[in-house]
C-alpha positions in Angstrom: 48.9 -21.2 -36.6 52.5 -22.3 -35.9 54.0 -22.2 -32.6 58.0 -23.1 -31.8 57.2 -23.3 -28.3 57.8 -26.4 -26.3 54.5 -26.9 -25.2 51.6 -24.5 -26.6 47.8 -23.7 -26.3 45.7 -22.3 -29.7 42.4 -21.2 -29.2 40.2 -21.9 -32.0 37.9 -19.5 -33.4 35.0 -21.9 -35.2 34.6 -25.5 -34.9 35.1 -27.7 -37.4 37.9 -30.7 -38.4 41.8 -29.5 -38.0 45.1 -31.8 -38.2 47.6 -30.9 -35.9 51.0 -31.3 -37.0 54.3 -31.8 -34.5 58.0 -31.4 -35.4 60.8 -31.9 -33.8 64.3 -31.4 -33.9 67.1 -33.0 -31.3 70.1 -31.1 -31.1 72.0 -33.7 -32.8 70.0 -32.6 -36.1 67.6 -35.6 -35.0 64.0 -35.1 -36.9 60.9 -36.6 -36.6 57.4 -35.3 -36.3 53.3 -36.4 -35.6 49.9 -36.0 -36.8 46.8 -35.8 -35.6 43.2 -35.0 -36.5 41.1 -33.5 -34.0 37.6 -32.1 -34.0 36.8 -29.0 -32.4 32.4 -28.8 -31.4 30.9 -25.3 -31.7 29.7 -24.3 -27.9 26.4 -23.0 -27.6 25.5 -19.3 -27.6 23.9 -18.3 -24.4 21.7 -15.6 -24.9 18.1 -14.8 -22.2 15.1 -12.2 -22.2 14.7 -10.4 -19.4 12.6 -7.8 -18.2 12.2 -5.8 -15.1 9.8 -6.2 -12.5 8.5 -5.3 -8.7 9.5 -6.7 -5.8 7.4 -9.3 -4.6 6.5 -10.2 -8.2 7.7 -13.2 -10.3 10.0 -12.3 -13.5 10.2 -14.7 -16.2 13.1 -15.2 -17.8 13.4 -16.8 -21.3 16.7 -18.7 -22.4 17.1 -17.7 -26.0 20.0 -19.5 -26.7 21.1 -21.7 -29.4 22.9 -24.9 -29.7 26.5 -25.9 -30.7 27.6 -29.2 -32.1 26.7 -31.6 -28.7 23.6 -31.2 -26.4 23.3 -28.9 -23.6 23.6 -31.3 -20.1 23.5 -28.8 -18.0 22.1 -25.2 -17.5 22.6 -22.9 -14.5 21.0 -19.7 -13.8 22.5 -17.3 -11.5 19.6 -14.6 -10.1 22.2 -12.5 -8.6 21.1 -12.3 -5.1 22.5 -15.5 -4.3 20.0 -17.8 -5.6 19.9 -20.6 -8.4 18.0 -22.4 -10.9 18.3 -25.3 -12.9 15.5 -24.9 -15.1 16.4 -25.5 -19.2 14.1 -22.8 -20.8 12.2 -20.7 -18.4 13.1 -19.1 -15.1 10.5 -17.6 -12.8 12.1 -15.6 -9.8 10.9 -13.0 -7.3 13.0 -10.2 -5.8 12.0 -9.2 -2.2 14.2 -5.6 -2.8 14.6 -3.0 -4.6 17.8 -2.8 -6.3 19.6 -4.1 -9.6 20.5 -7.5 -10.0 22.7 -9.7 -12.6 20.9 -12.5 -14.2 23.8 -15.0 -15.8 22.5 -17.5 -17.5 25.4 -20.6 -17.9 25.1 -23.8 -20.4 27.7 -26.9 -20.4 27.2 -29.2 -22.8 27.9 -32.8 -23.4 31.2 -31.9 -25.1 31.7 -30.1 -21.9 32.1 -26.8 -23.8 30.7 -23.9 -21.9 29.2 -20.6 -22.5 27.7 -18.0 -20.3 25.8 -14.7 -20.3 25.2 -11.7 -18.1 22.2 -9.3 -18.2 20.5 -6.5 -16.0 17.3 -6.9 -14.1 15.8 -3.7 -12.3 13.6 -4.5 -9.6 11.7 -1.6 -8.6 9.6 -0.8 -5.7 5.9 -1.0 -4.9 3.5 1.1 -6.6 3.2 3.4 -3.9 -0.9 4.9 -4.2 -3.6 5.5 -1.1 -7.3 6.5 -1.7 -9.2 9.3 0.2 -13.6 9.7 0.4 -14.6 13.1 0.6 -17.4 11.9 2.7 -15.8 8.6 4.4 -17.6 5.7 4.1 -20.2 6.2 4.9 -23.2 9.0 3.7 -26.7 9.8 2.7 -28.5 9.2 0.1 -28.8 11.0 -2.6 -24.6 12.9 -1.8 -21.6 12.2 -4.1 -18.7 11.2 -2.5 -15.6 11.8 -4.3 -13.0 8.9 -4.7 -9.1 10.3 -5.6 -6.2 7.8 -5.6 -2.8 9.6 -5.4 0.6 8.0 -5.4 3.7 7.4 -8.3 1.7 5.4 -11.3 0.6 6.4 -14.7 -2.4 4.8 -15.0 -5.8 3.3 -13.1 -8.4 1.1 -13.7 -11.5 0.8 -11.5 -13.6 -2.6 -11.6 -16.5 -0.7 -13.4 -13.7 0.2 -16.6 -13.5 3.8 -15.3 -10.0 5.2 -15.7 -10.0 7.9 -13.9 -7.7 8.8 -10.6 -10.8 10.8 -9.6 -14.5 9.0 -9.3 -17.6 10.3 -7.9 -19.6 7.5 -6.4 -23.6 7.8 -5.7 -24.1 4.4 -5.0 -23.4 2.0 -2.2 -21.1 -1.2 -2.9 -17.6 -2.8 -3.4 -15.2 -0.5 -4.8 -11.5 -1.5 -6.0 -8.9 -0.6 -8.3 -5.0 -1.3 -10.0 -2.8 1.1 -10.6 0.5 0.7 -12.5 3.7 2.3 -12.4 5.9 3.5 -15.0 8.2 0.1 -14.9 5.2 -2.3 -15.3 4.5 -2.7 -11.3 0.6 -3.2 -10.2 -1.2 -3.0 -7.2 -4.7 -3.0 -6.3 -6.7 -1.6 -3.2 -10.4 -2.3 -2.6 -12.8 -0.6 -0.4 -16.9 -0.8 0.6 -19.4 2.3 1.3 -23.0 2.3 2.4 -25.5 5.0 2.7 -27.7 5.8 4.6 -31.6 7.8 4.7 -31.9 11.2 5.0 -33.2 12.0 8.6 -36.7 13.4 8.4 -37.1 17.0 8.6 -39.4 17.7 11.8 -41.5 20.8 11.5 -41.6 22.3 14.6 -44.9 22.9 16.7 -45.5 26.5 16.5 -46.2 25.9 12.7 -48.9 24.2 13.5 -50.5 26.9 15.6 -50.3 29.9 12.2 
């Protein structure tokens, strides 16, 4: 582009090879004028993966982003909550709230051309999920004691592969499940019942005596 400013700036749009030409005029009629070549590198393209997570659970973030003409030297990740990274292709981070958070993702290269990008992370809560025994934990042989797990998940899975929120249990032992939430959060809960004999029916005396 031309430009009959005094001193200019031009941003380029693409890298490549460009001459740059100067002109000058005195205001005696005076001319003269200069050239020179310059090359202009292609930045890289910062681009990441995110997902969202729970708190208290590492996210992994994944730089996706692609190279200009010169060598990334440096890369900077920005969590959002006032932490940073220096890891080149992978972040892991973990969020001890609940709330939404910015990840930016920034790459100088050796041409020290720089490029950036921003991106959501929502970090949700706990699965929130308790367990009741219709007959506590302890009982006789030969009862069922109904297991429910209540709380704000879409799906469980017991250590024998049942998937049910409800279970009816028969046998003594180690129980424990995982639940997970809508946005991908997990947590587990674990519990032990034992049984116990029947108490012997006594037949009273009198029966003796018909």
């Amino acid at each position: 582009g031309d430009n009959t400013s005094m001193n200019t700036m031009f941003t380029y749009p693409f890298g490549g090879d460009f001459t740059i030409k100067l002109k000058a005029t005195s205001d005696q009629g005076c001319k003269d004028s200069f050239v020179k070549n310059i090359t202009i590198k292609r930045p890289p393209n910062a681009d990441i993966t995110v997902q969202n997570t729970c708190i208290n659970s590492p996210v992994h973030l994944v730089n996706t982003s692609t190279l200009g003409d010169s060598p990334v030297k440096q890369t900077i990740w920005s969590f959002g909550d006032g932490t940073l990274s220096f890891d080149s292709d992978t972040a892991t981070h973990i969020y001890y709230s609940a709330d939404t958070f910015y990840v930016t993702l920034k790459l100088i290269d050796s041409s020290s051309c720089v490029d950036s990008i921003r991106k959501l992370v929502v970090v949700d809560s706990s699965v929130m999920n308790s367990y009741t025994l219709s007959l506590g934990n302890q009982f006789f042989e030969g009862q069922s004691n109904i297991a429910t797990v209540t709380g704000d998940f879409i799906s469980v899975f017991w250590s024998d592969s049942t998937v049910d929120a409800t279970k009816t249990i028969t046998q003594a032992g180690y129980y424990s499940y995982v639940v997970t939430s809508a946005t991908g959060c997990i947590a587990s809960q674990q519990f032990t019942v034992s049984t116990i004999e029947r108490p012997t029916e006594l037949v009273p005396a009198n029966d003796f005596l018909t």
